[in-house]
N, C-alpha and C positions, 0 to 999 in steps of 0.2 A: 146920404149919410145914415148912419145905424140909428136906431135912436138910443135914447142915451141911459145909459145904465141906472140900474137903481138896486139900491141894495136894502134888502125889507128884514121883516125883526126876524123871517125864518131861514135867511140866509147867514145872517148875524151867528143866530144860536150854532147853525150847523160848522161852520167855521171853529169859534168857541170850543164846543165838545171835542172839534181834531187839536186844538192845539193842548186842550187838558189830557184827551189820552194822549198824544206824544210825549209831554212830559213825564205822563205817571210811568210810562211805558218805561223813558231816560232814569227817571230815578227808581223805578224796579232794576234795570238793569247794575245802578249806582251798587245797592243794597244787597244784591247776590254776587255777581262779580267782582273775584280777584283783580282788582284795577291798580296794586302795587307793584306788579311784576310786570315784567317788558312782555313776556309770553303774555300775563293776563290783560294788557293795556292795547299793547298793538295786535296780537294773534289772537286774541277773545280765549286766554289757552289751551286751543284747540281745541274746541268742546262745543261746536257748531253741527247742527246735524244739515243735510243735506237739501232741505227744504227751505231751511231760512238760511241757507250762503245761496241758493238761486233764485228766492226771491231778493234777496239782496242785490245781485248782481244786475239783476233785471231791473231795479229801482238805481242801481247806480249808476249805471247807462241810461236809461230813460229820465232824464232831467225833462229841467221845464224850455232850454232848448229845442229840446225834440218834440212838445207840443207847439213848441211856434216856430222853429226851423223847421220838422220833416212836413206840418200841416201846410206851412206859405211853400215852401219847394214843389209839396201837391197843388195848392193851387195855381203855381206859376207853370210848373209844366208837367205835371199829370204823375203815372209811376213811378217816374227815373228813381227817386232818394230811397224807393224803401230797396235797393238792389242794397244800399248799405247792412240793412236788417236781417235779409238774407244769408246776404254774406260772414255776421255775427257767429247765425245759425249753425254757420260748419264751421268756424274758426274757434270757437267756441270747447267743441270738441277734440280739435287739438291742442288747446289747452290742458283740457283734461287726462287727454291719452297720451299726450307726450311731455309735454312741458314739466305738469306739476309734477309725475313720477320724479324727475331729474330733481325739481326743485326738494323736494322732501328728501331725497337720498342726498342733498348736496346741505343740507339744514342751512338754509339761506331766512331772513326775514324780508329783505329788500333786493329787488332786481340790479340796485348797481351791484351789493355784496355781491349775488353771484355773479358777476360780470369780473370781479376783484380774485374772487374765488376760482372760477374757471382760467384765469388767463393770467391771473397775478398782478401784480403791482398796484400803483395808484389811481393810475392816469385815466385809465376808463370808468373805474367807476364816480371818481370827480366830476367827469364831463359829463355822465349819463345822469346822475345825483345833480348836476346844478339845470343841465337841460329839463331836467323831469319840473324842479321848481319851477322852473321860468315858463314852461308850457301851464302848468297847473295855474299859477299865478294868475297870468295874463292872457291865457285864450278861453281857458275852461272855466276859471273862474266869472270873466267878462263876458264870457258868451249865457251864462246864468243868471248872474247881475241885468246885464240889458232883458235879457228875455222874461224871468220873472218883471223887473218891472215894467217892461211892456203892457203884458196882461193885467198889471195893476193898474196901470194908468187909463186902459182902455175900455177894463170892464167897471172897475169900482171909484174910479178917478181919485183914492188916495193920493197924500200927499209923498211924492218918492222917495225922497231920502228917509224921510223918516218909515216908511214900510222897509227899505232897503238893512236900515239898520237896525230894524227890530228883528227880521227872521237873519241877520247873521248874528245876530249875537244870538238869539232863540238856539242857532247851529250849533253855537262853538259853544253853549253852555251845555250842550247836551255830550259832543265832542270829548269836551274835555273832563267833563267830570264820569262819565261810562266809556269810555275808550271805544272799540270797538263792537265788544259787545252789545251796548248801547245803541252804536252803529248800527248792528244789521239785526238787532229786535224791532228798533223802530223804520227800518227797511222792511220787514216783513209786513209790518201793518199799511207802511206806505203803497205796498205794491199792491194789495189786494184793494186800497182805495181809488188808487189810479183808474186800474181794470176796470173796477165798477163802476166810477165816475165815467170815463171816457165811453166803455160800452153803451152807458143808457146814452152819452149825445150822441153815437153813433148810431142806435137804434132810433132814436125820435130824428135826426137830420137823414137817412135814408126814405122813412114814409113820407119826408116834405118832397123827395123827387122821385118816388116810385120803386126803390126797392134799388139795388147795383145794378140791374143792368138799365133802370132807367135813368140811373147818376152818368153811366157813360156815355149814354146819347145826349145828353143836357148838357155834360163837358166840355163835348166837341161844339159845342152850341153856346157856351159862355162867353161873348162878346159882348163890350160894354157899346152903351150907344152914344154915340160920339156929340147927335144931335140935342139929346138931352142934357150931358152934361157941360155943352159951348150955352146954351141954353140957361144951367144953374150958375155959369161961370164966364160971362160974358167979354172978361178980359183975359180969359186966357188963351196961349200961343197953340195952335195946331202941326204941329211940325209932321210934315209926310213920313218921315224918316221912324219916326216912332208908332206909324201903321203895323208895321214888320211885327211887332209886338205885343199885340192886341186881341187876336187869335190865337187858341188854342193849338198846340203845335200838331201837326197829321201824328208823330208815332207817340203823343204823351199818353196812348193806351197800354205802350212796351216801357219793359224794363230798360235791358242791354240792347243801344241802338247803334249807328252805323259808327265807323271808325271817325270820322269827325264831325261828330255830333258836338255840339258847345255844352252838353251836361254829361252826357255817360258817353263814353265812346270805348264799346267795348273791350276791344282790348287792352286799351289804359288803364280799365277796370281790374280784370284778369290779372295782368303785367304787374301794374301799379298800383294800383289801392289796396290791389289786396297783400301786397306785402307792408302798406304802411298800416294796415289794418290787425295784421298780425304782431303790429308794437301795442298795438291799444289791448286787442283780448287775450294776448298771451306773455305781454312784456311789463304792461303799466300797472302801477306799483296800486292803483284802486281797484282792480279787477283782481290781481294777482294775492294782493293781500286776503283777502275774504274766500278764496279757497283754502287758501294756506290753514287756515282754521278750523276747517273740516277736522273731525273726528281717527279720518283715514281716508286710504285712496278711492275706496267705496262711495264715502260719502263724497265724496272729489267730486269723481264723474259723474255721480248721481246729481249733484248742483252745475253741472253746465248741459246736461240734459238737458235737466227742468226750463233753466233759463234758455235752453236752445227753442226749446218749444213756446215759450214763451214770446222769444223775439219773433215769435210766427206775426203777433196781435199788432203791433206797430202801423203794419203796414195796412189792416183794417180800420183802426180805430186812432189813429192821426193822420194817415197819407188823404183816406178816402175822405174822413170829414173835412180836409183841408181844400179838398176838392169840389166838394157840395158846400164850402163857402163861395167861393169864386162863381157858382150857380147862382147862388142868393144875390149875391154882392160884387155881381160881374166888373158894373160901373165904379166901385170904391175900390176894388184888390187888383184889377185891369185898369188902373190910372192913365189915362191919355199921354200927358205929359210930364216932365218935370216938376212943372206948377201946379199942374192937378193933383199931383202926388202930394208935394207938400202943403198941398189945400186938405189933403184927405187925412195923412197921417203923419206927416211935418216930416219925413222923407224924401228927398228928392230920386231916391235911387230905385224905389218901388214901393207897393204899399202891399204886397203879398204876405209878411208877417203878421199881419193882424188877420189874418184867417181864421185860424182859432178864436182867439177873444170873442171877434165880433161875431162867429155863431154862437159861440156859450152865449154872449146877451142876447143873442135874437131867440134861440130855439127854445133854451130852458128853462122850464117855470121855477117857480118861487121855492127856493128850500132846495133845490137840485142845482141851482145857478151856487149857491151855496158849497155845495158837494163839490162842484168844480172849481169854486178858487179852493175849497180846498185840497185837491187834486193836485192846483199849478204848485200852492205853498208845500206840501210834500214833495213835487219835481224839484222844488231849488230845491228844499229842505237837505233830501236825499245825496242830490250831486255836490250840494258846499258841504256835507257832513264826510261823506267821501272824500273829498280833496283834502279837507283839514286833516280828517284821520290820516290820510296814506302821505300826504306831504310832510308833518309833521314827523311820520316813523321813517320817510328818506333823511330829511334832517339831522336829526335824532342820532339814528345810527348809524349814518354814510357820510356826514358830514362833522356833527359834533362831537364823536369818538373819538372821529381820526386827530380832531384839535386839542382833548384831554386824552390821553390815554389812560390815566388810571380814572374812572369813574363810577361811580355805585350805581344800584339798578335805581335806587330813590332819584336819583340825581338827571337820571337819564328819560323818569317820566316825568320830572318837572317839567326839564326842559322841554320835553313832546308837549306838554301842557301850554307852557309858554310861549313857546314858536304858533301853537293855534294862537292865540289872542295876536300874536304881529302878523298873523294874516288876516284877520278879523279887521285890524286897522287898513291896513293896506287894502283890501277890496273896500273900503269905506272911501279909501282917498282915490282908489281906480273910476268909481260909480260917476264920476263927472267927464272923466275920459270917455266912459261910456256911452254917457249920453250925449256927448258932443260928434261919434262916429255915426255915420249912417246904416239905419241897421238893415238894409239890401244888401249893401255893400261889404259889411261886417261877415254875417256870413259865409260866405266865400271865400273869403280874405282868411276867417278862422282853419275853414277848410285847405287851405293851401298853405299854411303853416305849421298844419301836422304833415301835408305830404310831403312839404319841401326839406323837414327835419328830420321827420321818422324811419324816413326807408334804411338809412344805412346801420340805425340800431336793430333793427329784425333782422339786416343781414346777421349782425355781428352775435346776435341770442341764437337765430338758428344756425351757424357753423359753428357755435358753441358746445351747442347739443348735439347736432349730427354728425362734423367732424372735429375729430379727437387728433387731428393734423396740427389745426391752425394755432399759432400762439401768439404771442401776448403782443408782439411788436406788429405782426401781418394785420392786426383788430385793430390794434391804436392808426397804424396807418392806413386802413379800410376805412375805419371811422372818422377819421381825419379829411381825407380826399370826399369822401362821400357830403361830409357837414358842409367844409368849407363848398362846395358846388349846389347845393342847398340854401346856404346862406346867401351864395350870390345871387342865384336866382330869383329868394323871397326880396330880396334888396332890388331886385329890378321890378320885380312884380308891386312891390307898392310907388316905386319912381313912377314907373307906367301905368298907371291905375286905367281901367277900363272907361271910358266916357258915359255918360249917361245918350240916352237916344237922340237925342237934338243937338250931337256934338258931333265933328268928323272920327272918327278912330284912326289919331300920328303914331299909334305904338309901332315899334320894330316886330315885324315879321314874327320872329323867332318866339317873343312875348305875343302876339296876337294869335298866333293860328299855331300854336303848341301848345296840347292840353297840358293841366299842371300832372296831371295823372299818368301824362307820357315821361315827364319828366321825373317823377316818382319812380316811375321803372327803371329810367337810366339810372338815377343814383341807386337804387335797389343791385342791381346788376353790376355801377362800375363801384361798389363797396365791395362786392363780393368779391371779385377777381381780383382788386389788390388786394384783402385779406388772403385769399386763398395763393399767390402768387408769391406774396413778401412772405409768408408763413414755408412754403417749401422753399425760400431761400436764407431760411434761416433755421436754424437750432428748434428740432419737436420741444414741445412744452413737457416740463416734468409729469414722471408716472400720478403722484400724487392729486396732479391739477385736474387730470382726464378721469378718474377711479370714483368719484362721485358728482359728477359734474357733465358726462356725456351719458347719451343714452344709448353708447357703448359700454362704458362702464355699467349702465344698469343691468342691461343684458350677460352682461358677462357675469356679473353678480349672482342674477336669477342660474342660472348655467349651472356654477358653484352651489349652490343651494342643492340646484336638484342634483348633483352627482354628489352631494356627501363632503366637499372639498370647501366648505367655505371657513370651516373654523380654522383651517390651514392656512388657507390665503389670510385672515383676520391675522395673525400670528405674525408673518411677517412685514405687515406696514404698520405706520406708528399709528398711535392714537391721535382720533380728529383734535382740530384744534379745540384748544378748551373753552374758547368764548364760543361753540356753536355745537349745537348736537338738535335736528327735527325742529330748524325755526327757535330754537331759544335758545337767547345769549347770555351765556355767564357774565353777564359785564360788572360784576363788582369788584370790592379791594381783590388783590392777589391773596390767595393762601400759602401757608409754611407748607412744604411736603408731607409734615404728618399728618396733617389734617384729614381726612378722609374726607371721600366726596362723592356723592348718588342723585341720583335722581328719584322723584316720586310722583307722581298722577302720572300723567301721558306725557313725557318731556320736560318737567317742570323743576329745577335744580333746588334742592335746599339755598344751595347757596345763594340762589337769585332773591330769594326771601329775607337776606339776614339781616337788610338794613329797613326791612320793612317798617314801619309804625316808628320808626326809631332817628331820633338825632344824634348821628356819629357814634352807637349803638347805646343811647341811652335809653330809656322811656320818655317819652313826653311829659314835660310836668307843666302846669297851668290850669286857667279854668276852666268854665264848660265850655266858654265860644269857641277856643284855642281846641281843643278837643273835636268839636263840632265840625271844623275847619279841616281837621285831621281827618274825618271820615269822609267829607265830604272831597279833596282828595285823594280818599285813597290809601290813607299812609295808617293802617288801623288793627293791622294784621301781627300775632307775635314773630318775634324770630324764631329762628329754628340755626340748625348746623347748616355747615358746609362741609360738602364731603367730595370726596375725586369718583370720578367715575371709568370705570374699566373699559376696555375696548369690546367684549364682550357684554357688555351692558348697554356699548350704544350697539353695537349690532342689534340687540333684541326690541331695544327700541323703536330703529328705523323699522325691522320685521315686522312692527303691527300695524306700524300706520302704513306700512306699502302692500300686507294681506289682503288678500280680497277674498271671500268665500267662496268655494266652487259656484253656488245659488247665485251671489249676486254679481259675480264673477259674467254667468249668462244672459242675467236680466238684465245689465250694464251692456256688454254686447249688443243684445239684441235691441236694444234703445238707441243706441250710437248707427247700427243701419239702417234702421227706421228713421232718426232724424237727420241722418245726412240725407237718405233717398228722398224723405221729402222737402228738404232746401234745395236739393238739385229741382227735385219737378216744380218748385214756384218761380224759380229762375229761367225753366225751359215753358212752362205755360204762358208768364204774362211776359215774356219776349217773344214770343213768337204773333 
């Protein structure tokens, strides 16, 4: 066993000081940010520059799952997980080069609108708006919950609920009262803590085995001894069956291994994750949202560069420390059996997550043990600050618009406000579910219900984008065939749950010896072909739907531009809807036709301002609390007019945030072949 944690007065202080600058950081962002308007609450109003949307991004993906999921997967079986990181790496940049262009010429806030947007009607963006909660909710959410208090329980042995409920309300106080902004300032600070914490255990747990290449000779050499711990554990069961298990596997030195390999099996990879991986960095509404905010499409690409580069460190600084735990701690993270597991870490399914933890106690001294719970408190931090932000703006605007239609913009960040706090409660009431699931088992389980769900919405995002054929009824039925065969699968998949090692495996074939990632691919594939099948036997979708919304239409646009012919084409189609022009929604009362109506900063409508500070457009009247309350909301700003805006006007709009400078035009470029070329060579190096 490890010995046992302690937590001293220099660990204490350092903790402390992160949580004081996070705050000051939440309420700096309080105090300069527009947090009245829907632009300035959910889109931070576009006024993000390109270093802190990629540190963000990098902090929003890298939770405290991935310090104790990607670190136990290392040590349970060597490379395999950081292929996911890699894979980031170049998906990441389609995001950038493809996606968001569309997104900004289509002025969407939320992934289901465009899906509404592109294809029309209700029905898809309902299903993708209630799937998005229910994933957020209950896997992302839960998979944060368990994993932060993991680490709490193993390093500082805090009491859990009550640490549980102090950093989500910590979250959602920061959440709710800076919106996004908020979000990705105190994402900026989180990601260079992370970095810095994680590097220095990486650097001091590599000199304890001799440097990388003597971590991977000691790897392959990490078996627990079987004699010592029948030994410390005299009543427990030896079962043969769970030998198979116990060494390190021959290729946990590679990435991408044979076709049926029981963790990566390559082309499942290729095929199928990576189209369900393509829902997560190019479709899901926490990654998507925090570009959207960028300055311009400059800064776009310039923040999934950054973050491309970034998800290089993952795979150094949690895969590999994950793996010189199981060196240290071959006999505790290599459990013999069942019983031994739940002697070790009150799992019976494995005890490979506490990888992590248990090196931060063993390696790092005093005051640096410090750094790294505040490292893990930043990973939740980060990933619940996220889900609240980006779940709330699906709600918000894909789900509780459609149930009022006439609504004010005050009205609309209330409720973003108030939807975080019923999430707040609900991951409070989830945190006992959580610890009643086994967290071997949970992982996996997480991971197969993004693949089993996700494949047929990237179908249905990318024939959105690249054909300008499929319409609205070919998607709903793409999406439809594709869920329901997803659903049933995940439905069999926890009927059939995997046995632990001292058990026979009665699963049906089809669930045993079918990776879930091959299964991925089929729904990925038979989504598409009824989309694309039902779509040519039916009626093309209006010119309207395809004209900002495909990256046909974009090109055709750029085309226009350069032959001199665009203010012609502008001429004859109507003006965009009026609840959207570059990510912001006019969502206030309707105006009379005389009113006139503009835009001012980068997108930013008079009109979205006019119920600002104001009750039903009065002034607030009361005392100072009442006032107090009002700032500290949000609601503090004068009104102004509302005024109509010309078609001509959003053209000039969309034209600056989709400009790019010849200069950064080529250092954008020349960044995007540089970091593909080196995600391909880490993908061809450590698989070979």
């Amino acid at each position: 066993m490890a010995r046992a944690a302690t937590l001293e007065v220099a660990d204490i202080i350092v903790v402390a000081i992160y949580f004081i600058l996070v705050l000051a950081i939440g309420f700096l962002a309080m105090w300069k940010a527009n947090r009245s308007t829907v632009s300035g609450y959910f889109l931070a109003g576009r006024s993000m520059n390109w270093a802190a949307i990629g540190a963000s991004l990098f902090v929003s993906n890298i939770g405290s799952e991935h310090f104790i999921g990607l670190a136990g997967s290392g040590a349970a079986s060597g490379f395999s997980v950081a292929a996911w990181e890699f894979n980031a790496l170049l998906l990441l940049q389609l995001l950038g080069w493809m996606f968001i262009p569309v997104y900004i010429l289509s002025g969407v806030y939320t992934m289901p609108e465009y899906l509404s947007r592109r294809y029309g009607g209700r029905r898809l963006k309902v299903y993708f708006a209630a799937l998005s909660l229910i994933l957020y909710i209950f896997t992302k959410l839960s998979v944060d919950l368990y994993a932060g208090a993991l680490f709490i329980k193993e390093s500082l042995g805090w009491n859990l609920y009550l640490s549980i409920i102090l950093l989500i309300t910590m979250t959602a106080l920061l959440t709710v009262t800076g919106g996004l902004v908020a979000v990705i300032y105190t994402d900026t600070v989180q990601a260079f803590l992370m970095i810095a914490g994680a590097l220095c255990l990486t650097i001091i747990s590599l000199f304890k085995v001799g440097g990388l290449e003597g971590m991977m000779i000691k790897y392959m050499q990490a078996t627990p001894n079987i004699t010592a711990i029948s030994q410390s554990f005299p009543n427990l069961t030896d079962p043969e069956s769970c030998h198979l298990h116990l060494n390190p596997k021959p290729d946990a030195l590679k990435i991408l291994r044979g076709p049926r390999d029981p963790d990566l099996p390559w082309p499942g990879f290729l095929l199928g994750q990576t189209p369900a991986s393509i829902w997560y960095w190019c479709t899901d509404q926490v990654i998507v949202q925090r570009v959207l905010a960028a300055k311009n499409i400059a800064h776009a690409k310039g923040s999934t560069l950054m973050a491309g580069f970034l998800k290089i460190l993952p795979m150094f600084i949690i895969v590999i420390p994950g793996m010189i735990s199981r060196i240290l701690f071959a006999d505790e993270l290599a459990c013999i059996s069942p019983e031994h597991c739940m002697e070790v870490c009150e799992s019976a399914a494995g005890c490979s997550n506490v990888a992590y933890p248990r090196l931060v106690m063993s390696v790092m001294p005093v005051g640096l043990r410090g750094l790294m719970m505040a490292v893990m408190i930043a990973a939740l931090m980060s990933d619940l600050d996220s889900i609240f932000n980006s779940a709330s703006t699906i709600f918000t605007l894909d789900i509780y618009k459609m149930l009022r239609k006439r609504v004010s913009p005050r009205e609309l960040v209330i409720v973003g406000r108030l939807f975080v706090v019923f999430m707040v409660i609900i991951s409070i009431a989830w945190v006992p579910v959580i610890i009643e699931m086994q967290g071997g088992q949970m992982f996996y389980y997480i991971q197969e219900v993004s693949d089993y769900l996700t494949p047929p919405i990237a179908a249905l995002f990318l024939l959105g984008v690249l054909c300008h054929r499929c319409n609205e009824t070919g998607a709903f039925w793409g999406g439809m065939v594709g869920f329901a065969l997803g659903a049933l699968r995940l439905v069999l998949a926890f009927v059939y749950r995997e046995p632990h090692c001292d058990q026979p495996d009665e699963r049906p074939s089809f669930i045993k010896d079918v990776h879930f990632m091959y299964v991925a691919a089929i729904l990925f594939w038979v989504s598409a072909l009824v989309t694309v099948v039902v779509s040519l036997c039916t009626p093309p979708p209006r010119r309207e739907q395809i004209r900002t919304t495909t990256l046909w239409g974009l090109n055709k646009r750029k085309r226009l531009k350069q032959q001199g012919k665009a203010a012609e084409d502008t001429n004859t189609l109507k003006p965009l809807n009026q609840e959207t022009l570059n990510g912001n929604c006019l969502l206030g009362k309707e105006k009379s036709e005389d009113q006139p109506n503009k835009l001012h900063g980068r997108g930013v409508r008079d009109g979205e301002e006019e119920e600002e500070g104001y009750f039903g457009g009065r002034e607030v009247e009361g005392g100072r609390c009442l006032k107090v309350l009002e700032w500290f909301c949000g609601f503090h700003e004068k009104p102004s007019k509302a005024q109509v805006i010309t078609v001509q006007e959003q053209e000039k709009i969309v034209d600056e945030l989709l400009y790019e400078p010849p200069r950064a035009r080529i250092i954008l470029n020349t960044g995007l072949v540089v970091i593909c070329s080196v995600g391909i060579f880490l993908f061809i190096y450590f698989s070979l």
